[in-house]
N, C-alpha and C positions, 0 to 999 in steps of 0.2 A: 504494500500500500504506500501511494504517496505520503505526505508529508498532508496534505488539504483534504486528501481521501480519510486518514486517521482525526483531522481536524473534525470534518464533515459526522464521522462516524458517532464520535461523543456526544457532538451537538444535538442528533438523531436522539439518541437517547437520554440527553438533559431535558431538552423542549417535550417528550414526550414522559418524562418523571414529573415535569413542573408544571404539565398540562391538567395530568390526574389529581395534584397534589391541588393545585389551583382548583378541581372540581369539588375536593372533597373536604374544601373550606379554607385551605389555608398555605403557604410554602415558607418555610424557614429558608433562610438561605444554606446555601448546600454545595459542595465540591466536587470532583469527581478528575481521572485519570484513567489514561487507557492505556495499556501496557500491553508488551506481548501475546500474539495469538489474541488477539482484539477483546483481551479480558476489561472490562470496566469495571471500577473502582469504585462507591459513589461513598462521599464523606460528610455527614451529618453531623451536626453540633448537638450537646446535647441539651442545653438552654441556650439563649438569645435576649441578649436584654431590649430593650423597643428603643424605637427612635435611636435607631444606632446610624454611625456616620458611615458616609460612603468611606471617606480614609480610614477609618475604624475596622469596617469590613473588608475593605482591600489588606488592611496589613494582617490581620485576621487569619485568611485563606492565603497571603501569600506563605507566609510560616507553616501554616499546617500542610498544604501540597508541597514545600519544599522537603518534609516531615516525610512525607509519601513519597517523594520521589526519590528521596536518599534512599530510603531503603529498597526499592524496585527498578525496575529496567525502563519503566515509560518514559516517553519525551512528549506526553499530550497532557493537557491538566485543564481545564476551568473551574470557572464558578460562577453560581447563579442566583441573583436576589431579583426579589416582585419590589416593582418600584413604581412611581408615576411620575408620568413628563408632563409637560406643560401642552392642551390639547384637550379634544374630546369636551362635551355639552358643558360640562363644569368646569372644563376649566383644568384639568386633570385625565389625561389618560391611563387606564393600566396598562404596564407592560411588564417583561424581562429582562433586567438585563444579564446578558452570561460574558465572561472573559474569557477567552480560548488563546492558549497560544503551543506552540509545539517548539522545541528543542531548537532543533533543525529548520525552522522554516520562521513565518511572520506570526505576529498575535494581535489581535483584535477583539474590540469590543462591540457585540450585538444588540441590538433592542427591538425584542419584540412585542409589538401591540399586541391585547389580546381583550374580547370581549367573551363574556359570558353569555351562553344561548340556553335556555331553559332543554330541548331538544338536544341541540347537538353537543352539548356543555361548555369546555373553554375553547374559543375558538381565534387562532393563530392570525395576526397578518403578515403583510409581508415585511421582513427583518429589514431593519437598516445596519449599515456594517461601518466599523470608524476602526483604520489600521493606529495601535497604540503599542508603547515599547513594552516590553517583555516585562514582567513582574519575578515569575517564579525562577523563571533560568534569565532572568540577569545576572550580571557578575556584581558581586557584594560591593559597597564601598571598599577601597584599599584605607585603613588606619594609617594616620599621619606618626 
């Protein structure tokens, strides 16, 4: 698999974790890693406090995938928080966002819109994509 085929792969499987979890009331934010033989990983917190910071969450999951990825062979990681953008009737839309980036290749942050349909439950739009530097496989600050 490419490098955007194993990106591709997790993201498959995040939007479809955060779809259900989204149906069935609610999505903590959540991790996940796809390693070898296209095993995924997904990594769950086990409280959250509210009104947490996007920087807060970002350095959050950057330590805990870096946690993950020390110990395993993967070079794919994201993570994914329910957020709202500015949009939609009030003023507020719902979406996702997830951070993907792999080793080897670019990493990027997604946002996907998503309404609720009584029928067909949560239901996806189409993602917007913003290329962003690497979080988990950056190299460390060098100590002065």
């Amino acid at each position: 698999m490419t490098a955007q085929e194993e990106k591709e792969l997790l993201l498959r499987v995040v939007t479809r974790l955060a779809g259900m979890l989204l149906a069935e009331g609610g999505l903590l934010p959540f991790g996940g890693t796809l390693g070898p033989g296209r095993n995924v990983k997904l990594l769950r917190p086990k409280s959250m406090k509210r009104d947490v910071t996007r920087d807060e969450l970002e350095q959050y999951w950057v330590r805990e995938l870096r946690k993950a990825v020390a110990t395993s062979e993967c070079k794919t990681v994201c993570h994914c928080a329910d957020v709202r953008v500015p949009g939609g009737e009030t003023g507020l839309a719902s979406a996702i966002l997830v951070h993907v980036e792999h080793a080897d290749s670019t990493s990027e942050d997604i946002l996907y819109p998503y309404r609720k349909d009584m029928i067909l439950g949560v239901v996806f739009g189409e993602p917007t994509r913003v290329a962003t530097a690497h979080q988990v496989f950056a190299c460390p600050p060098k100590a002065s």
